[in-house]
N, C-alpha and C positions, 0 to 999 in steps of 0.2 A: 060313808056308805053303810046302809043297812042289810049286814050280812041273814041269813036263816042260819039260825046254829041252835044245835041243841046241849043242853047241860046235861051229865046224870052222875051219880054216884055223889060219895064224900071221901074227903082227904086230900092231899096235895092235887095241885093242879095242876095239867095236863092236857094241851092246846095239839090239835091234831089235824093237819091240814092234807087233803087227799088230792091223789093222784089227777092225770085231765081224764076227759069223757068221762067222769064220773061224779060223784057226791060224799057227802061225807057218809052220809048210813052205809052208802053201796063198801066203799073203800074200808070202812074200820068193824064192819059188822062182827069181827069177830073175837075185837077187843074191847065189846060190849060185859065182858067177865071181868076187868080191868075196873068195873065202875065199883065192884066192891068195896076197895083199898086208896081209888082215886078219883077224882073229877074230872071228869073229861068233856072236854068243850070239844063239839065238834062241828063247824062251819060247813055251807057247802060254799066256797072258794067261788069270789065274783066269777060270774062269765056261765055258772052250773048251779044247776037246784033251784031252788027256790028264792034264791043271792038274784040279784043285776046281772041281766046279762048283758055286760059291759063285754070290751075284749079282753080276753085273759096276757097279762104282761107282769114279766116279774119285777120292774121299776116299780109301777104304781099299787102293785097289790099289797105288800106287805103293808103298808099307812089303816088298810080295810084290818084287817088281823091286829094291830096294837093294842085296840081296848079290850081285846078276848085275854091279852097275857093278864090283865088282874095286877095284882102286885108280884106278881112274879107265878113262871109257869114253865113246867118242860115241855119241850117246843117240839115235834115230833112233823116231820114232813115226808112225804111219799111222792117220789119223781117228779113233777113240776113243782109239786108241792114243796119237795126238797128244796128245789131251787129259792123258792121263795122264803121258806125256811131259813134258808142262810143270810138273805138279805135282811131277813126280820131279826136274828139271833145278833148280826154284827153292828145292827142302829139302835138294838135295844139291852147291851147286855148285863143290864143292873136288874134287868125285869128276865131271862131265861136262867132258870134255873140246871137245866143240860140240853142240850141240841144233839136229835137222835135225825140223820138223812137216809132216807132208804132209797138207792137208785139212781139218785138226781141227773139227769140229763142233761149236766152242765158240761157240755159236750167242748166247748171251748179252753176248756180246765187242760188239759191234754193234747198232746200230739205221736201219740201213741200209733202204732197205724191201726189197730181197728179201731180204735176212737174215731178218727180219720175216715177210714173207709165207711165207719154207720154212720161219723156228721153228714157227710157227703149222698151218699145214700137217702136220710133223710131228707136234704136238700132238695134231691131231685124229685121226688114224691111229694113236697110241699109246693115245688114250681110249676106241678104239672096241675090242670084243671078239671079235677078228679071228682065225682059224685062220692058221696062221705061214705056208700060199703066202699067202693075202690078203693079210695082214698085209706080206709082203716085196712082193709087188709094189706095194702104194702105198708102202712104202716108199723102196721103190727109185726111182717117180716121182717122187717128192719130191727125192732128192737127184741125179736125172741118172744114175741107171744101170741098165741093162738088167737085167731080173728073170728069175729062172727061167721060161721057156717052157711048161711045161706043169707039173701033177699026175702025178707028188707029188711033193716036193722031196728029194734025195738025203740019206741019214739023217744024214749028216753036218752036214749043211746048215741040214735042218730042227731039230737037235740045237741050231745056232748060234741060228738065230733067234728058237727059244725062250726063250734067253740074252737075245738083244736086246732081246725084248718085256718081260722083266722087268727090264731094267738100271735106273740114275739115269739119266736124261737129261741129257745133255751139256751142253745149251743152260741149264743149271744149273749148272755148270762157272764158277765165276771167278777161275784163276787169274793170281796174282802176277806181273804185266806188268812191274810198277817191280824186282823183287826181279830177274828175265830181264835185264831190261836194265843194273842193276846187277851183274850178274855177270860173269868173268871169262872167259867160253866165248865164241865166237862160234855166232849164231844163223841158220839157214835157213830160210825158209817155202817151201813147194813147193804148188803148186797144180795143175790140168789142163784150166785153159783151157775147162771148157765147163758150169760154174755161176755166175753170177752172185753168188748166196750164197758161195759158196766164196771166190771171189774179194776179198770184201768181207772176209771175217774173216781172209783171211790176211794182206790191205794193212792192215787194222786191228791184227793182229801187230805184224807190219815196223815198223807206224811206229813203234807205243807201245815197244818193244824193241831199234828200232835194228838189227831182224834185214836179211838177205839177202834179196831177193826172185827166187823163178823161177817158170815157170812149164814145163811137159813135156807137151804134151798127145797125147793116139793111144789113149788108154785113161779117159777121164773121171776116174771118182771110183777108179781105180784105179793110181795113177799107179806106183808100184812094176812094175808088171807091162807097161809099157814096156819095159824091161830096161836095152840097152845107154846109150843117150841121158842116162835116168837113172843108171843105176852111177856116168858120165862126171862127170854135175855133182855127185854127192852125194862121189866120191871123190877129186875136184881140192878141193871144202871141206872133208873128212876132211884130205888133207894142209897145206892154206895153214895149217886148224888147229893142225895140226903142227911145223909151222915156227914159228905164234906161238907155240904151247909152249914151243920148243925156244930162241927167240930172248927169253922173259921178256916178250911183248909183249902189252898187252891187247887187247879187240877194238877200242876207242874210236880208238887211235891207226890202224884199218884203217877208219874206216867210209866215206870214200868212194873209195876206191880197186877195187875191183871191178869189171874187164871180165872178161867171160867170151865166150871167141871158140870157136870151131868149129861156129858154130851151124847149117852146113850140115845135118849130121845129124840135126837136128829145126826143126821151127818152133816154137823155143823162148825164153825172156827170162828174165833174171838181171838186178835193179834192186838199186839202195840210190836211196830216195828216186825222186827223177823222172827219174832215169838209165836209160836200158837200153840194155843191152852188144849186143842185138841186135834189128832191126829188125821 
């Protein structure tokens, strides 16, 4: 499949798969500062953009995203993205260099009960036969973010959502938690602090995985478009990654070593485990 992706900047590479109803400009526009220090490939994910509008499903998609990793890439996904993310990171992991998830709506990961109660919720929302504003706006209550304001949805928009209402569902999703954790990348979960559900499946993550925990909040279920806060933490783990590259080191022998300080610039946290680097 012939994806639309755009390249820009130089230095290590950096594969950045965005969120649903959107594209990749809309989704990372503001880790376009990123391109200084790094490469960043940014697709618009089959089913959106300028990509095939095939259906969006996290089985078949990650095979489209292979030849973007290069000879190796850190792999960065935002909620379905995420999803797909992971599936990519655990069939490829001679080729990611770290796996950063923000959000993932791997809603089946957990039996938490507001995990629970939003898979369910969304369930019922995707069964009913809804014109795509209805349709996004219970969607969008369901996962904590603000829906388009009025009729009619901007044709881009309404283009994605169409997308969404035909996808796999996420919370269908069971990705290879043991396969992540046996790999040789280091892992990030990034959250924003203002779902409860969210929160459950990314500590559900971390734990099964060994990954990284933060949290970015100012933007809910949108946490990229925080901008600079984020860049900060996603590009201090781009480089530590680096360094373990560079020094032969796996992530095991880093797992509890992690503070992350300058937290003044957000009210933010970075955990392994029941550590956090900020208060």
């Amino acid at each position: 499949m012939n994806l639309a992706v755009k390249v820009s900047g130089a230095g290590p590479r950096v594969l950045l798969l965005h969120c649903d109803a959107s594209t990749g400009a809309a989704d990372w526009k503001r880790q376009e500062p990123l391109a200084q220090r790094w490469t960043l490939v940014v697709p618009d994910r089959p089913g959106y953009g300028d990509s095939p509008h095939v259906r969006v499903d996290f089985e078949t998609e990650p095979q489209a995203h292979r030849p973007l990793l290069g000879d190796g890439a850190h792999l960065v996904g935002h909620s379905y993205g995420g999803v797909v993310a992971m599936f990519l990171a655990a069939a490829e992991p001679d080729r990611v260099r770290s796996l950063t998830v923000i959000e993932p709506p791997a809603l089946g990961l957990s039996e938490d009960p507001e995990v629970v109660r939003t898979r369910d919720e969304l369930a019922a929302v995707y069964a009913e036969q809804l014109d795509p504003f209805d349709f996004y706006t219970k969607f969008c209550a369901a996962i904590g973010e603000r829906p388009w304001p009025r009729r009619p949805l901007p044709p881009e928009l309404d283009a994605g959502v169409r997308a969404l209402q035909r996808e796999h569902v996420p919370w269908h999703a069971r990705p290879d938690l043991d396969a992540l954790r046996a790999a040789p990348f280091p892992i990030l979960a990034v959250s924003g602090g203002h779902h409860p559900a969210f929160e459950a499946v990314c500590d559900t993550i971390a734990e099964a995985t060994g990954a990284e925990r933060a949290t970015v909040p100012g933007r809910r279920h949108m946490v990229p478009l925080v901008g600079e806060p984020f860049n900060e933490l996603v590009e201090t783990f781009w480089s530590r990654a680096e360094t373990l590259l560079d020094g032969e080191t796996s992530k095991r022998a880093q797992t509890n070593t992690l503070v992350y300080t300058n937290c003044d610039q957000a009210d933010r946290s970075v955990r392994r485990g029941d550590n956090r680097a900020c208060g």
